[in-house]
N, C-alpha and C positions, 0 to 999 in steps of 0.2 A: 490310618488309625491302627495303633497296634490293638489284636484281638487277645484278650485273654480268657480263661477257662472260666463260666459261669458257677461261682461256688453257691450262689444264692439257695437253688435247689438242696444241697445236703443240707447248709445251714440249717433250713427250714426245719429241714425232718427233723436236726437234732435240739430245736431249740422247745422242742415238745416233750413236757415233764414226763409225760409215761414215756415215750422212746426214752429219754436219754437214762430212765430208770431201767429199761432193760436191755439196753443199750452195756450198761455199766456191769450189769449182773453176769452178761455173757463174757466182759473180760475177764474171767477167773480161766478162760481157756476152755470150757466144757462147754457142753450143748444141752439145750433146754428146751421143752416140750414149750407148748404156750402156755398150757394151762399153769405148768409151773412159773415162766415169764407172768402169768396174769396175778398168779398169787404175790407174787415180790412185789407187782406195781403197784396191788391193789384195783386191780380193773376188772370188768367181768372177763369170761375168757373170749366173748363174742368183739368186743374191744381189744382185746391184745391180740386179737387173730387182724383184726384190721388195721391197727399198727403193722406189725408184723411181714403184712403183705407190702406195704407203702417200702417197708424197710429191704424186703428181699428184690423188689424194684429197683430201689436205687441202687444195686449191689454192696449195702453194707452189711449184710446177714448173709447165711447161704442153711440151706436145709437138707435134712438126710434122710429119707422115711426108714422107720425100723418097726415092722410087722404093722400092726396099727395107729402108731406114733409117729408122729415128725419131729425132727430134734431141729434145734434152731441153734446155730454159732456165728460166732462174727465171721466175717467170709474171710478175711486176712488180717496181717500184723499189721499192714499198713494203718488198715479201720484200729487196730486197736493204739499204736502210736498215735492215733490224732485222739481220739479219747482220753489216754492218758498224756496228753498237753492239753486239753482242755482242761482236765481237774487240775494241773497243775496250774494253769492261767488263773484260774476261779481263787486257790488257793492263794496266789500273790497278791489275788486283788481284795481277800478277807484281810491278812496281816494281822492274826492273830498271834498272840505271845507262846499261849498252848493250844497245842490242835485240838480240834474236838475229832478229830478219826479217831473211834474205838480204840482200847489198848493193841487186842490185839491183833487187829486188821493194820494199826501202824507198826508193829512191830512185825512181823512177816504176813508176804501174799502174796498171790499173783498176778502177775503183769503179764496178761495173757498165757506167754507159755517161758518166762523168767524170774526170778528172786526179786520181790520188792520190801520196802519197807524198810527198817533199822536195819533189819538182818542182812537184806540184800547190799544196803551198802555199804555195814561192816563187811561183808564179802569182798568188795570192791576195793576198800581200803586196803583189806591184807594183800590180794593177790599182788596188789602196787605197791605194797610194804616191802615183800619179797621178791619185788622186782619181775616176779611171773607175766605180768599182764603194763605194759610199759605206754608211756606215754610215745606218738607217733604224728608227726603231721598233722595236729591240731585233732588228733582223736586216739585210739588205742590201738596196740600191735600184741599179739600174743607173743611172749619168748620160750625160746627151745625149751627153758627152765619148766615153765608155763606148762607146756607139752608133754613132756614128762610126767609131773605133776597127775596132769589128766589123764595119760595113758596109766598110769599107778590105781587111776578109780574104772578101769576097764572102758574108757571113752577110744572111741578110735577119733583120732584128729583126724587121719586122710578122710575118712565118710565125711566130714561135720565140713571140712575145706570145701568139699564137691558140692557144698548145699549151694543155692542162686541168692547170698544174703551175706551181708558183713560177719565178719567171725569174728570181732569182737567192737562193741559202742557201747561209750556210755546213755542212758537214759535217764532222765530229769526224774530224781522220786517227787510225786507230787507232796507224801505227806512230811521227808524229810526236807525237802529242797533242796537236796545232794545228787549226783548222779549213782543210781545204778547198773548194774553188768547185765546187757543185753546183747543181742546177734544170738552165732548159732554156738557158740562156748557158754554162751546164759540160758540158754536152753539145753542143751546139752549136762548143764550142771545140776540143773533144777532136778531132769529127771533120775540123774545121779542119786541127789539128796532124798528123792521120793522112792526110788525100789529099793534103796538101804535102810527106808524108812529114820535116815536123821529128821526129816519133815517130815509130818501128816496131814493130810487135808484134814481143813474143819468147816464152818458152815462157808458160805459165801464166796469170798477168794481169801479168807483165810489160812494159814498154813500154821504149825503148833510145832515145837521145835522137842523131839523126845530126850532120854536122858541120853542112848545110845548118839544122838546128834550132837549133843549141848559138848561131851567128850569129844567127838571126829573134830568135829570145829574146831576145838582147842586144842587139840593133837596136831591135827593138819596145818591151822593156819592162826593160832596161838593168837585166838578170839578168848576171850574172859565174860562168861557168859552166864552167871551164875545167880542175876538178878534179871535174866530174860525174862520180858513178860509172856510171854506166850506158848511157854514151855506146857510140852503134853506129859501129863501124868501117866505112866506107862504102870500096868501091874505086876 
């Protein structure tokens, strides 16, 4: 008899409304106290402290203590790749005409620690537009062009090569049902977009696109962007 991996166990944990509420919360890539995990699920915090434990058990969380807090994160990309094909499964199986995801949570966010949403796969689009990011072997190749490119936004490519992780894939967007640009160049990009401030975080895994952004996009990768929803009003 061939043996296979017992998945029953995670299933379980995740098919519990408050886990997979905070569960979901933590894939914006940041780390959360409980009490703050307790306030998003709506639980007391003595509840989301016993979640919590169940969860850092199974190793899908991992915790950090800082002075008198414990911060709570997904323990890896892997935890957070299955969560985002779960909502995307969940998503296939509504088949709805319009989504109901928020504007602008569908319009940019994070997927863990990469660009999701409209935004992220107009991203995707262009890079393939201009040829930068190429189709390969039934998945993606960066091209020299590509590299360039990135090294122009102060990215070192040799660092991002040496990570233990594909350097570029696409990702299933749950709320568009296109793929977008993960590995360590969608990472990599993300935190581009975020210390140039083209992106700013907003509540949740939200991301807001400013005016200095809405221009790079369009300069750079000759995105037309000018009815984005999620544009941050800069002063």
């Amino acid at each position: 008899m061939v043996l296979f991996p017992d998945i029953s166990g995670t299933a379980a944990l995740l098919a519990d409304p408050t886990r997979a509420q905070m569960l979901t919360q933590l894939l914006s890539g940041q780390s959360f106290t409980a009490g703050e995990l307790a306030r998003e699920a709506d639980v007391s915090p003595q509840t989301a402290s016993n979640h919590l434990t169940r969860l850092l058990a199974a190793g899908l969380v991992q915790v950090e203590p800082q002075g008198r807090h414990r911060y709570f994160r997904l323990a890896n990309r892997d935890v957070a790749q299955l969560l985002e094909a779960l909502i995307a499964f969940e998503q296939q199986k509504i088949r709805l005409p319009v989504s109901r995801t928020p504007a602008r949570l569908r319009f940019a966010r994070r997927c863990y620690d990469h660009l999701a949403g409209e935004l992220g796969v107009l991203l995707l689009d262009a890079l393939r537009q201009k040829q930068w990011v190429m189709e390969h072997e039934g998945g993606l190749t960066l091209a020299s062009t590509g590299e360039r490119w990135m090294a122009s936004l102060g990215i070192d490519i040799q660092t991002i090569r040496g990570k233990r992780r594909p350097l570029v894939r696409p990702c299933l967007d749950w709320s568009e049902r296109r793929p977008h640009l993960a590995g360590a160049v969608g990472a990599a990009l993300l935190n581009q977009f975020l210390e140039r401030r083209w992106l700013v975080v907003g509540q949740h895994r939200e991301l807001h696109l400013t005016t200095a952004g809405q221009q790079q996009f369009e300069q750079n990768l000759d995105l037309r962007l000018q009815s984005a929803v999620g544009r941050e009003q800069e002063e």
